[in-house]
N, C-alpha and C positions, 0 to 999 in steps of 0.2 A: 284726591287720589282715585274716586271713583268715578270720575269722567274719563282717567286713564284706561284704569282696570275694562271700561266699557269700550273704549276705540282700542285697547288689545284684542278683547273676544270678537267686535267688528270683522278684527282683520284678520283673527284665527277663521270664524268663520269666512273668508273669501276667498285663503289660502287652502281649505279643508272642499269647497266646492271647486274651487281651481283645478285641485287635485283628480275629482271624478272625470274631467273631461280635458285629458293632457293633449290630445289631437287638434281639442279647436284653437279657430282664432278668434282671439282675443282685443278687443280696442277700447282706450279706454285710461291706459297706465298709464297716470301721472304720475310725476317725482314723489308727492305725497301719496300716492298709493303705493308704489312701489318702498318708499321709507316705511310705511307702516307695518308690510311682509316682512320685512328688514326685520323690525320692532319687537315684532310678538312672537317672531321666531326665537330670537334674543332675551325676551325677557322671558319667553316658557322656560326656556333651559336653563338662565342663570339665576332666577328670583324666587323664593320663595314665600308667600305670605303667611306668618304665624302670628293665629289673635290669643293675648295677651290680657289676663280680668285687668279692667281700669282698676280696681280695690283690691289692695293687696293689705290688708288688716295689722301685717308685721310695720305696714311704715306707719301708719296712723296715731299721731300724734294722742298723750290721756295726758289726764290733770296732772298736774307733779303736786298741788297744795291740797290739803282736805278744805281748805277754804272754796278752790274752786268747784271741787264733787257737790259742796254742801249747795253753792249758788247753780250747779246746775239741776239737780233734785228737786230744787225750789221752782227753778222752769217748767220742771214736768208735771210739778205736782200740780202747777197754777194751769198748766196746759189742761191737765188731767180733769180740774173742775170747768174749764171751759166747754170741755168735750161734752159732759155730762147735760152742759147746757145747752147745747146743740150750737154754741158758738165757734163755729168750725172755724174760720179764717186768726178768731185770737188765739184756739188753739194751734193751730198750725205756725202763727208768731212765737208763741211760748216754745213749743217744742223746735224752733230753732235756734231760739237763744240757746234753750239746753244742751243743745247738739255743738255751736260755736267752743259751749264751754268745753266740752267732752264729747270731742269727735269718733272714740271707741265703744258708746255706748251703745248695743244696738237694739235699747227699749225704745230711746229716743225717736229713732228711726224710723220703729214700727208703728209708734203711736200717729207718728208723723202719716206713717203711708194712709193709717185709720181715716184721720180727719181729712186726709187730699180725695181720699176713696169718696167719703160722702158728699165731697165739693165736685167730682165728676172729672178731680183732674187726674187721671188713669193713669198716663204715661209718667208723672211726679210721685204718682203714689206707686208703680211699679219698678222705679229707682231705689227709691225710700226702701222698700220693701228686701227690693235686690242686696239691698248694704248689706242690710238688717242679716238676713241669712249670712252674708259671708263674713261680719262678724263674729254673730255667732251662730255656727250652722248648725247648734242643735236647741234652735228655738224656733218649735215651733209654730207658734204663731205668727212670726215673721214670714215663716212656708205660707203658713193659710194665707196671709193676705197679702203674698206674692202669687197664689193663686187666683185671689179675687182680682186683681189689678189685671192679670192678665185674661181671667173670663172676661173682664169689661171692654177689654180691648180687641176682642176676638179669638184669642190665642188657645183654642181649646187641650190644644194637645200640650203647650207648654204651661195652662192650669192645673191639666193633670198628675202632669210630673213635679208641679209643686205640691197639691192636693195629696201627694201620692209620699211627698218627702217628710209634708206634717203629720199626717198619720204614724209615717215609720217613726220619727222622731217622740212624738208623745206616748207613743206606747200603748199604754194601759191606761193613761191619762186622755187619747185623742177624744174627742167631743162628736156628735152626735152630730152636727151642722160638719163638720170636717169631712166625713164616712159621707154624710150625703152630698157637697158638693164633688167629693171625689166621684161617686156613683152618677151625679149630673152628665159629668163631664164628659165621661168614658160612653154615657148614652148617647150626649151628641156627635162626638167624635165618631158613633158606628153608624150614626143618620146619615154622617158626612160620605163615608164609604158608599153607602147603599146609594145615596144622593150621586153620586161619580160613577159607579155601577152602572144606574139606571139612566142616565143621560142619556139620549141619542143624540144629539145636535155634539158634535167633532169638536170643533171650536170652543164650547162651554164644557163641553168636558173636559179638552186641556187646561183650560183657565183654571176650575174647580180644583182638578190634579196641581196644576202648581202651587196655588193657595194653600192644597193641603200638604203640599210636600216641603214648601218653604219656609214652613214653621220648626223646621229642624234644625235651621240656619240662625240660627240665633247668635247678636251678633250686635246686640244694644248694649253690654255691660261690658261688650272684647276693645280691643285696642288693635289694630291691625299692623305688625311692622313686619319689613323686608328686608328678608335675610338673602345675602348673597352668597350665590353656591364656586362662587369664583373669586372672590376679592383675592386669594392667596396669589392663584397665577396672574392675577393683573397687576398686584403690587410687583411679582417678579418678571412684569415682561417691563415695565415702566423702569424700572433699576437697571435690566440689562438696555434696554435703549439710553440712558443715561451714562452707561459705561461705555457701551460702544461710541455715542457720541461725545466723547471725554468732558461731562457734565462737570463745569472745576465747582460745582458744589454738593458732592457727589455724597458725599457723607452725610452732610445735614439734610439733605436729601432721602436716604437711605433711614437714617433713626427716624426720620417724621413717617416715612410712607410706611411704614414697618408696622405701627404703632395707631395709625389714622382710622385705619376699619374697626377694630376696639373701641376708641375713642368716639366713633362715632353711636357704635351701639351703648355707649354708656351715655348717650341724648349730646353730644358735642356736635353742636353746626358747621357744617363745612359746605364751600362752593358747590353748587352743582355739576358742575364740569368732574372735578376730582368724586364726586358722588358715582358720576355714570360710570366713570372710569374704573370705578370701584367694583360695580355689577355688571361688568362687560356689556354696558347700550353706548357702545360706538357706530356709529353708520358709517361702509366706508366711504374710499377717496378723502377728498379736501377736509372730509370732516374729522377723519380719524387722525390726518396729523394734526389740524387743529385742537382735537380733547387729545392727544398725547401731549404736546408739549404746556396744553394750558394746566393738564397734571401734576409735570414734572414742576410748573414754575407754584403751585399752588402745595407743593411738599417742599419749598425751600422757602422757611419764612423770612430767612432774612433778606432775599428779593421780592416776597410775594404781594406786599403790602404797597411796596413802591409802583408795583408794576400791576399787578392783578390780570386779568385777563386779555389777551387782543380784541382790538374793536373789530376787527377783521381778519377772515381765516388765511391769508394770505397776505399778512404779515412776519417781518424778520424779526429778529431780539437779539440787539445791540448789549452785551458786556463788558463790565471796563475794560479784559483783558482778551476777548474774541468774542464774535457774530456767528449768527446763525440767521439761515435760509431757509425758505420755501425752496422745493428743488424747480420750480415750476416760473419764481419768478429771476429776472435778468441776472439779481448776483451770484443765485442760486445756478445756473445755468453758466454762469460765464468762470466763478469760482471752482465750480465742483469739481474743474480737472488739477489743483491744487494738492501737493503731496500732503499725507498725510488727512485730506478731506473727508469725510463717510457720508456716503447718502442712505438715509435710513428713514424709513415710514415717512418721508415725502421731505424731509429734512434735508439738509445740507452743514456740515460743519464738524468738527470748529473753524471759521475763518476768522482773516486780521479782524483789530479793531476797528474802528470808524473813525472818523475826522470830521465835525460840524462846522459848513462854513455857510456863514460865516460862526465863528466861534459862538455857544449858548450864553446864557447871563449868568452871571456867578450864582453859585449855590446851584445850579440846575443840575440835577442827578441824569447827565446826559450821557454818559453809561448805562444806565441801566433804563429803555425806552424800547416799545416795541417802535419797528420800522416799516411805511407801508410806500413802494417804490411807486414812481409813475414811468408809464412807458407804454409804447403803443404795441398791439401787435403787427408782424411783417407778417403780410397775406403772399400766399403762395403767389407765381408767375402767372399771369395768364394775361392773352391776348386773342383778339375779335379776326376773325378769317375773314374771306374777303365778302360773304355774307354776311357781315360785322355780328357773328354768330359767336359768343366768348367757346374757347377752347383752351388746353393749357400748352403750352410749347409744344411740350415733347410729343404731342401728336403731328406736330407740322416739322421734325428735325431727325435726320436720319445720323448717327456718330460716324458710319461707315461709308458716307456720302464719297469719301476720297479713295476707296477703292472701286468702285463702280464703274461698268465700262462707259467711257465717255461716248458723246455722239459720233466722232470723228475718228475712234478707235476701231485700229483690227479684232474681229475676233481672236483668231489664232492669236495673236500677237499677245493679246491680253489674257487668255487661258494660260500661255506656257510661263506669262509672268507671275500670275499667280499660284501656279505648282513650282515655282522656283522656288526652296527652299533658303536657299542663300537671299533672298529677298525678302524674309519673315526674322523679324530681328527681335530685340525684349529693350521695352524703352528704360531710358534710365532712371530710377524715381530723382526727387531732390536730395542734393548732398547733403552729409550731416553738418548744421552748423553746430561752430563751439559758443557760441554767444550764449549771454545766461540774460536772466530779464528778472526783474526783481520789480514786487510792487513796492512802492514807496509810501502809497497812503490810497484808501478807500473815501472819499471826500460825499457828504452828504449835502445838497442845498436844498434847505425848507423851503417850497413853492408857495406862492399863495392862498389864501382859502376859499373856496369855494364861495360865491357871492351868498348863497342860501346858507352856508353855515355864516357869513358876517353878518346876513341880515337876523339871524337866532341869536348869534352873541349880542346883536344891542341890542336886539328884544329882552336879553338875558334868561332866556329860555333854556339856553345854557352854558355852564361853567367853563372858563379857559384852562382848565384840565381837560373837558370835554373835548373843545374844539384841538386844545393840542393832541390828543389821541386818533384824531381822526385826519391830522396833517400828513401830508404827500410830500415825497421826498423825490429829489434828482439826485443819482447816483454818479459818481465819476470817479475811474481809477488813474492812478499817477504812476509810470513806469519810469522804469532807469533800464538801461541798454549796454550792459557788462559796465567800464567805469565812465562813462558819458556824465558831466554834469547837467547835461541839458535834461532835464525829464520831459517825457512824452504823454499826455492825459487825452483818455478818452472818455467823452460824456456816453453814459448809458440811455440814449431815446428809444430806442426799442426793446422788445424781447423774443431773439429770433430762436429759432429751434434749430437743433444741431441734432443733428444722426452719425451714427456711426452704423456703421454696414458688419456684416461677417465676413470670415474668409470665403474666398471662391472657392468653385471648384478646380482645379490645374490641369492646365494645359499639355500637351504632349512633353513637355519641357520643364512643366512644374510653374513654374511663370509665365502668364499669357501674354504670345508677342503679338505683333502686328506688323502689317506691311510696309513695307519702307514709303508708300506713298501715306498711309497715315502718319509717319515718324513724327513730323514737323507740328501735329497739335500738341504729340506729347513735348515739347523742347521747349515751348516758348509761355509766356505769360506764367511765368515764375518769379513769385515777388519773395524776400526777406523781410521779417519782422519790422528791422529798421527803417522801409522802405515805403510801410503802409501808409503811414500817417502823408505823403505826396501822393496817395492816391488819388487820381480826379474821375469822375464820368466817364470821360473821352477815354482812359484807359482801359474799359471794359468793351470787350466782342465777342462775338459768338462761341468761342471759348471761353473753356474754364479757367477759371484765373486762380491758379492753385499758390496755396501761402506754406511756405516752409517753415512749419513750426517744430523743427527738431532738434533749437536750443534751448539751451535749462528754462524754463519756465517760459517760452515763445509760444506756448497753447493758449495762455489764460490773457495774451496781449491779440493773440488773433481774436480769439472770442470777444473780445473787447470792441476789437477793430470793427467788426461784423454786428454788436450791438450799435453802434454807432454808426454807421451807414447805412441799417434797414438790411441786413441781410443773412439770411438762412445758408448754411452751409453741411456741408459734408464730411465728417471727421476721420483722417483713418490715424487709426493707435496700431499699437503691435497687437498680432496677429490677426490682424485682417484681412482685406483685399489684397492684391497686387495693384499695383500701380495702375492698370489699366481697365480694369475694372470699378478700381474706386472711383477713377477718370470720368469712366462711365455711369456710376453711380451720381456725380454730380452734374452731369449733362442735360443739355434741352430733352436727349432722351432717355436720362432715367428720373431724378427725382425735381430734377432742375430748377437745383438751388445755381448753378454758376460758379460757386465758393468752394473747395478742395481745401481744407486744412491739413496740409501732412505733416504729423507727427513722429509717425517711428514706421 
């Protein structure tokens, strides 16, 4: 923990000089530099460190027999003629036989620190010593020779305040040798000051100063743990994403997370993941929905065990009775317009269940698997000018090409047509279909493995749980088309990106028209759901080729459609665009996807 505690202050300090000079520029920020800012920001504010005596006297175990007092008396006394002999090592054996037998004793202890003192071993006899006092703290000669242990070690100021404790303690009884190591002590301790005083050289006098100031940090006999100043609102942000993503184990859920911060402060082991989660160190993006939902699944034990962590952040989670998505990967993306759906902290769900084909081998708990999809991504448009110099379309594609005056056109002629009002018309978006589209099954095909994971599993380097957590999955959805027996399946090879635009601004009309020489882009290359699956190549021009998705569920087969041909599209939902602007939204000259999904 103290490699940690040291790459926080690192990074307080870098964050603390960052600060003095907000104007410059800075080069330099790696992802780990910048996770680290992240880090210390996060763990200042939510962690607390409280050190804790390792010896707490109430739990330590005494004799329950006078049989054993008597056998361990007999240890101390045989210690006790050792010592005398200057036989330090058998005393130091006896007095721990004694101690094994009666761990509360703290004569045991002291005599113990005696004989380690004369053996030179300082840091064992200023243990011994340490019990001793918190045994019993008002003995003392357990003080004195927690003071002596610590003179030998250098620790003058913390001799003192032992030196300073056996005096108080003895009274009227303290010894003569006691009064003057205390008087030692406090002398060198004031050579130390003058010594730091009279320094000139910078450098050695910070040194000195620290040496002398870090003896206040004592921190050999503490226990260091961390308390979190946040578990409460983290357990309650984890139960509402839970809710809102209708966790169907919401409840067992609920009593475990409730109850897990307790548990843990009463020394109960738990993942790390539910740990961080616990003291609010989540990093965001990809990471924070991965420790959300490896939270949620680590407070439901009775999937937690089956399943345990993703092997990767950008994995789904397959349930017997609904899935869940990354919002980022294809089914996540092609799902998420599904009634009922929520996207939440990078999630997607609840969606159907899954179908593995070919079917798993019996007994295989194929419900309950994370799922990690394969698919490529669809790289934007672009194309080489005649300098074969790459540019993207829409720098070479005018939309309004067809009202422009032609070469062989009048002026006049062409002015008075375009102030023709009657000539400026509003296209008509796609009719509403009534067709309804209904998924039928979510189909999963386990792909092969990766030649470097086969050549690790016959090394057997590792486990075929291993290797099955790290398998690649091909996704495919199976649609039906109102009562059609024929179903229609699209394999997921891509994962394109879908935008959806805002409303425009309105036109003198409310709805922007256009001229009747444009009309004809807006009329034609209008396909239906049912329609897509004959789409070929050749069907695609310089138009957008807009898909009528405005029956019951025709959004998540077009999405479909467009993962499986490599293509990015355009989305308009209600209230959006107008027609012709969303037109334009997916043209060579605005984001030029090609693809037009209209919805509503």
């Amino acid at each position: 923990m103290w490699n940690v505690l040291w790459q926080i202050i690192l990074a307080k300090e870098l964050a603390l000089r960052l600060g003095n000079f907000p104007d410059a520029s800075m080069i330099g920020f790696t992802h780990r530099v910048l996770a680290s800012l992240i880090v210390q920001d996060l763990w200042l504010s939510n962690i607390e460190i409280i050190l804790t005596a390792k010896i707490l006297p109430d739990d330590i175990k005494k004799p329950v027999t006078l049989e054993e007092q008597a056998k361990a008396e007999e240890f101390k006394s045989k210690g006790n003629e050792a010592w005398k002999k200057k036989q330090c090592q058998n005393a130091v054996d006896l007095y721990t036989e004694a101690i094994k037998a009666d761990l509360s004793n703290a004569v045991y202890r002291s005599n113990r620190s005696a004989a380690l003192t004369s053996m030179k071993k300082y840091e064992e006899a200023r243990q011994d010593a340490y019990i001793a006092t918190q045994l019993d703290p008002n003995y003392a000669k357990a003080w004195f020779r927690l003071g002596l242990a610590e003179k030998k070690l250098g620790n003058r100021k913390r001799a003192r305040d032992a030196y300073e404790r056996a005096v108080k303690v003895a009274g009227k009884d303290a010894t003569s040798l006691m009064k003057q190591e205390l008087a030692d002590a406090k002398a060198k301790i004031k050579d130390d000051l003058e010594a730091i005083d009279k320094e000139t050289d910078m450098a050695v006098k910070d040194l000195l100063r620290k040496d002398y100031l870090d003896e206040d940090w004592d921190i050999a006999f503490m226990v260091p743990e961390l308390h979190s100043h946040v578990h409460e609102q983290q357990v309650e942000g984890l139960l509402h994403f839970a809710e809102r993503i209708k966790w169907p184990y919401i409840n067992e859920a609920r009593n475990y997370a409730e109850d897990v911060y307790g548990n843990l402060r009463s020394g109960q082991v738990i993942e790390f993941h539910l740990h961080d989660w616990l003291y609010g160190m989540t990093l965001p993006g990809k990471w924070m929905s991965h420790k959300v939902m490896a939270a949620l699944v680590l407070c439901t034990p009775s999937i937690s065990k089956s399943l345990g962590v993703a092997h990767y952040y950008d994995c789904g989670l397959s349930l017997p009775k609904q899935s869940y998505w990354r919002a980022r990967t294809v089914l996540g993306r092609v799902l998420g317009c599904l009634p009922g759906v929520v996207s939440l902290c990078g999630w997607i769900g609840p969606c159907p269940s899954l179908e593995f084909i070919p079917p798993l081998p019996e007994g295989a708990t194929k419900e309950l698997r994370y799922i990690r999809l394969k698919t490529r991504r669809v790289a934007p448009d672009y194309t080489p000018d005649s300098d074969n110099n790459v540019i993207h379309l829409s720098h070479r594609h005018n939309q309004y090409e067809a009202t422009r005056l032609q070469p062989d056109e009048d002026l006049p002629a062409y002015l008075a047509e375009m102030k023709d009002a009657d000539k400026w018309v509003i296209p008509e978006p796609p009719v509403r279909e009534l067709s309804t589209c209904t998924i039928q099954s979510i189909r999963l095909k386990k792909l092969p493995p990766d030649i470097n994971v086969t050549a690790q599993k016959a090394r057997k380097e590792i486990s075929d749980q291993e290797v099955d957590s790290m398998a690649e999955y091909r996704a495919s959805i199976v649609f039906t088309i109102d009562n059609n027996e024929d179903a229609i399946t699209y394999t997921l090879y891509t994962n394109p990106v879908f935008v959806t635009p805002p409303p425009c601004r309105p036109g003198p009309q409310g709805i922007h028209e256009v001229h009747l020489r444009a009309l004809p882009m807006y009329q034609k290359n209008v396909w239906t759901v049912d329609r897509l699956k004959d789409h070929t190549p050749e069907d695609f021009d310089d138009n957008v080729m807009v898909i009528n998705a405005t029956g019951k569920g025709a959004e998540a087969l077009a999405r479909a459609w467009c993962s499986e041909r490599g293509k990015n599209a355009v989305i308009r939902r209600s209230v959006g665009p107008c027609f012709v602007c969303a037109l334009g939204a997916a043209s060579k000259a605005g984001l030029g996807t090609g693809i037009l999904i209209w919805v509503s």
